[in-house]
DOMIPA-209762 format. One record per residue (C-alpha): residue in three letters; x, y, z. Coordinates in pm, whole numbers, plus 50000, padded with zeros to 5 digits. Each point is the difference from the previous one (the first is absolute). Example, Ala and Ser with C-alpha at 12.3 -4.5 7.8 and 13.67 -1.06 7.14 Angstrom:
2
ALA512304955050780
SER501375034449934
***
This chain:
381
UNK217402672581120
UNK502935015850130
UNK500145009750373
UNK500285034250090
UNK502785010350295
UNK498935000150318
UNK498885034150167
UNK503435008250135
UNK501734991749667
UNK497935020849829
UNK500495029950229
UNK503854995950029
UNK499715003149603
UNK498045033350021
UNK502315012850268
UNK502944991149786
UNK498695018849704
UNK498864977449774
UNK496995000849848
UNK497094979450125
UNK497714984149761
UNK496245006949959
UNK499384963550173
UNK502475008750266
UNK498105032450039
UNK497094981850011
UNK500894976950264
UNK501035027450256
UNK496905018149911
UNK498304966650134
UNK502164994450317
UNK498795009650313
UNK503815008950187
UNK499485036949973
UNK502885004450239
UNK502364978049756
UNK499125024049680
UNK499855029550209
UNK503514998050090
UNK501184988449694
UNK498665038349812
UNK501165011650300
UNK503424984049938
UNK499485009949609
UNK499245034050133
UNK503065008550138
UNK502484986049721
UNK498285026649761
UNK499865027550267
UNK502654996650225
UNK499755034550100
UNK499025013450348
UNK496945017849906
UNK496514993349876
UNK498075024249788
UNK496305013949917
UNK498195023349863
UNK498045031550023
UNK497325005149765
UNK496245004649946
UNK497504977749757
UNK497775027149812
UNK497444983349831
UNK498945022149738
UNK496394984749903
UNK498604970950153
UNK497844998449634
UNK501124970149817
UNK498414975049721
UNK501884968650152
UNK497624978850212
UNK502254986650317
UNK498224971850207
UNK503045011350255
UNK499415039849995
UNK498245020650227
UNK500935033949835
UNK499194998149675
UNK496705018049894
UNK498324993249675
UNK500015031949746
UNK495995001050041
UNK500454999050394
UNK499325033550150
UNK503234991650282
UNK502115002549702
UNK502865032550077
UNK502995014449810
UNK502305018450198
UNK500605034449854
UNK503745011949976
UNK499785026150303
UNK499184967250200
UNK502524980249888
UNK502655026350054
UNK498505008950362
UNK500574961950038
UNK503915000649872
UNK500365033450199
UNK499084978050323
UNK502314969349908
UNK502875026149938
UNK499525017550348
UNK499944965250162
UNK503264984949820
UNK499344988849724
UNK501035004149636
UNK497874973749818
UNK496104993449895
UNK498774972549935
UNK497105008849716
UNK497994978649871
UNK496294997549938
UNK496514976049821
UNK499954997749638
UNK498365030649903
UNK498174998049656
UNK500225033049894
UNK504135013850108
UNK501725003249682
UNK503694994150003
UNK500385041649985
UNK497994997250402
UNK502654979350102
UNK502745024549861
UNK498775034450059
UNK499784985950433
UNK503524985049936
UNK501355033849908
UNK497835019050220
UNK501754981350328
UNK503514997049890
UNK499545039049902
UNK498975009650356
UNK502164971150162
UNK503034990449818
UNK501694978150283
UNK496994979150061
UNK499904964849825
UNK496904992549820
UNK499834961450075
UNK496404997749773
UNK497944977249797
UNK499804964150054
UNK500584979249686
UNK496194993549954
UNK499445037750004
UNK502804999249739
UNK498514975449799
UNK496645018850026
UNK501535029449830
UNK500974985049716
UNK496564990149969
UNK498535030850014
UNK502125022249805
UNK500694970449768
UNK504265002350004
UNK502124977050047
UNK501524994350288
UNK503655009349961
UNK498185035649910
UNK498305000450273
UNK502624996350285
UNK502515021349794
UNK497515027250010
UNK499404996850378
UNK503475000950101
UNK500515026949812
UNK497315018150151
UNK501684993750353
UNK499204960850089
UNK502724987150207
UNK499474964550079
UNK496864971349956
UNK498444984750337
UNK499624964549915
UNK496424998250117
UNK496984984849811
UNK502244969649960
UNK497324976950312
UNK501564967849831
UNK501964998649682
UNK497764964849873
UNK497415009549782
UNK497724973250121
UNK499885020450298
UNK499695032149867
UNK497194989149769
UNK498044984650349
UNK500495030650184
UNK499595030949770
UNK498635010349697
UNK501025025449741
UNK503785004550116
UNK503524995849881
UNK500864958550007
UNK503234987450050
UNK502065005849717
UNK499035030449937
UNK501045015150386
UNK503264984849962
UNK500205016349605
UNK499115034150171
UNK503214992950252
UNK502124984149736
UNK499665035349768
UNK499965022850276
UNK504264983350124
UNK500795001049604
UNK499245036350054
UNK502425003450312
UNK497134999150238
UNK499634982250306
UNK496654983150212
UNK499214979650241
UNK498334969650016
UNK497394985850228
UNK498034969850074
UNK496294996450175
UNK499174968150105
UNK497764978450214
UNK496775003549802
UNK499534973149693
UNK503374993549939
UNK502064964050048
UNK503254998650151
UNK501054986749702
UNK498835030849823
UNK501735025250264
UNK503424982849872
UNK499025006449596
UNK499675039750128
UNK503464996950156
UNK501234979649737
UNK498595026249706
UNK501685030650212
UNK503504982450053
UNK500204994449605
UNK499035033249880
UNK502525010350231
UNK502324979349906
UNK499645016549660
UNK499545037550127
UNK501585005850337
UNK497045028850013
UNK498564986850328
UNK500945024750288
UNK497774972550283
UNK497944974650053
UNK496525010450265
UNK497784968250050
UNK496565008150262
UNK496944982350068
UNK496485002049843
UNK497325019950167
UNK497124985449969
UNK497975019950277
UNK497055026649761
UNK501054984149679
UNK498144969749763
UNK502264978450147
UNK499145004450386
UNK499564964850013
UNK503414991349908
UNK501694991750372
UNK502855027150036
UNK503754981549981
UNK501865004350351
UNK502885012350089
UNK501924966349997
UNK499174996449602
UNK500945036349965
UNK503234996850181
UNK501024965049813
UNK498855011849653
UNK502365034350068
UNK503264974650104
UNK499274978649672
UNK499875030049789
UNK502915009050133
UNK501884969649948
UNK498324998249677
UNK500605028949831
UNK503784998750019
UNK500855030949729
UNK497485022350220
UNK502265022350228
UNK497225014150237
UNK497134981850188
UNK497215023950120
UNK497804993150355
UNK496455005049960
UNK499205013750345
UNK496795016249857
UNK498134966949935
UNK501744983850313
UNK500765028350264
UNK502735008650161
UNK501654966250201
UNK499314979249698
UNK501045027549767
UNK503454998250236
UNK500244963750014
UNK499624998249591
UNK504055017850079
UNK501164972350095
UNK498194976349755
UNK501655010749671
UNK499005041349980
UNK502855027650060
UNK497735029749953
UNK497005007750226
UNK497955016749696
UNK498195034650013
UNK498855027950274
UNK497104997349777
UNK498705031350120
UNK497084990549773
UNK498504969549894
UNK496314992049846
UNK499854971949816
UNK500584975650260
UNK498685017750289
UNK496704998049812
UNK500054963150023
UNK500005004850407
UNK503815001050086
UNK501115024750234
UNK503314996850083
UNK501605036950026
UNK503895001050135
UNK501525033350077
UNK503585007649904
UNK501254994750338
UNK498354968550002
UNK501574987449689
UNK503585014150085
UNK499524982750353
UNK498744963249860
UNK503705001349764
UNK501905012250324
UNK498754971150230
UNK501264979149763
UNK503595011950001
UNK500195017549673
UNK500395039649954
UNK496795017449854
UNK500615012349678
UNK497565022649714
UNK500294987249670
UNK498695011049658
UNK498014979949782
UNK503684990449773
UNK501224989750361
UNK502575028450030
UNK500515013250388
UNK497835030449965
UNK502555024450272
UNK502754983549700
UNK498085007949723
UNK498965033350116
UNK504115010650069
UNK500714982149655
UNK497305021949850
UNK501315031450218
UNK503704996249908
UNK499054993749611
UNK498255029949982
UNK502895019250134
UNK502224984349693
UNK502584983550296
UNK502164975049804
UNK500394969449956
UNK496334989650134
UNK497804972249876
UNK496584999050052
UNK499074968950197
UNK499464970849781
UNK496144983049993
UNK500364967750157
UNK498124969449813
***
């Protein structure tokens, strides 16, 4: 058997850019020098963002219907289609909901919902058009790849069909969540009746050939080896080797608190801040690392900064999915503007394609007034 390097080999590699190995990824997962592979993402970090400034977001997470045919040990929202807590939101409500996120910022949603059994592909559409109609400028960031994957199945298309029709209809970009942990032996422990592996990467891997772009997440500390954290990272870095489509990378912590899994012991913040540096020294063709301040709060959400992310994530003026499970972390703007400031960096607004939003808005401003010589600002990878 072949040695591997020692810890500070194997970091000096990552901060040179070269890629690690899913051993070598292994083996930091399994050290215990959090400071070491903190500031080696940190180091990685700033090579890929030298810039003064450090971004989020403002948007809101409207979950549509909580009804959905998957059975989640790991879900506290999800309501069976028999259960009488089942809801859809009606369009008024969503819009009353975007009319809120506009007034506070913000020019994204995030929209995504259960598996309904009923929505035809046409559902999906007809509230597409309905909120780009009455809000062009807002983004609709919408529909998880096992939501995706669910369509097909109920309106019996195939999938390139599927997404084409959605962006026509006004879908601007894929959250990456419903992806837990990329192993099927996981996914099969876990849940029942939802998208496995290859098929949630197959939903991302049509969605770039179309000129789209996601994100891509990670849930961990439930069933799951280390080992099997590195095979997620390991299937994300080579689909995006192959599609550049990946906008960022957003790993969090399992909630186990009201779900099937209460028993599960929750992972701390130490294994949230290490597995957040590996992924970033992992995942070497991902330009943007996302903190997860909602399953970790604000000092740990700050600390993740300087342990591989360069975004501090959403406002998230609204979040249900998690907070069902018992978290209830809320940050106000001021608070996230304040946690990048103490750190040194400028506060900057970003859009989900990572564009300065006050730049994309004069971009947007000047285009319209047919200046010349103006670009729009390019998405970055």
């Amino acid at each position: 058997m072949i040695a591997l390097p020692s810890l500070s080999n194997l970091l000096d590699k990552a901060v040179a850019g070269e890629r690690l190995t899913p051993d070598e990824g292994l083996r930091l997962l399994e050290s215990r020098d959090l400071a070491a592979i903190g500031r080696a993402a940190n180091e990685v970090t700033r090579r890929l963002h030298p810039e003064n400034y450090r971004t989020y977001n403002i948007d809101r997470n409207i979950n549509y219907t909580n009804v959905c045919t998957a059975v989640c040990d790991f879900c506290a929202f999800y309501r069976s289609p028999r259960s009488s807590e089942g809801y859809v939101l009606s369009q008024q409500q969503i819009f009353a909901k975007i009319e809120e996120t506009i007034q506070l910022g913000g020019e994204q949603i995030l929209l995504q919902g259960g598996l309904h059994p009923e929505f035809q592909l046409e559902w999906y559409e007809d509230l597409l058009r309905a909120i780009k109609a009455r809000f062009p400028q807002v983004n609709v960031h919408g529909f998880s790849p096992p939501e995706i994957h669910h369509f097909t199945k109920v309106s019996k298309l195939p999938l390139s069909v599927v997404l084409q029709r959605l962006k026509a209809a006004g879908l601007g970009s894929l959250p990456g969540g419903g992806a837990e942990i990329l192993v099927d032996r996981v996914r099969r422990a876990i849940t029942r009746g939802k998208v496995l592996t290859d098929d949630w990467l197959n939903v991302n891997r049509v969605w770039h050939g179309l000129g789209g772009r996601s994100t891509a997440t990670m849930m961990f500390g439930h069933v799951e080896t280390l080992a099997e954290r590195i095979e997620h990272l390991d299937r994300l870095r080579r689909l995006q080797d192959e599609t550049g489509g990946f906008t960022a990378f957003i790993c969090w912590t399992f909630q186990p608190e009201h779900t099937e899994m209460a028993h599960v012991p929750p992972a701390g913040s130490f294994d949230y801040l290490k597995t957040n540096a590996v992924a970033r020294l992992y995942l070497d063709n991902f330009a943007n690392v996302q903190s997860s301040w909602v399953t970790q709060g604000l000092k740990v959400g700050q600390l993740a900064m300087t342990c591989g992310a360069n975004d501090m994530g959403s406002l998230m003026i609204e979040e249900n999915v998690v907070a069902q499970a018992g978290t209830v972390h809320h940050l106000t703007l001021e608070q996230i503007r304040g946690a990048i400031a103490e750190l040194g960096f400028a506060p900057r607004q970003r859009n989900v394609f990572y564009q300065l939003v006050d730049e994309a808005r004069e971009a947007a401003s000047l285009d319209r007034h047919s200046r010349p010589n103006l670009h729009p600002l390019p998405i970055v990878n």
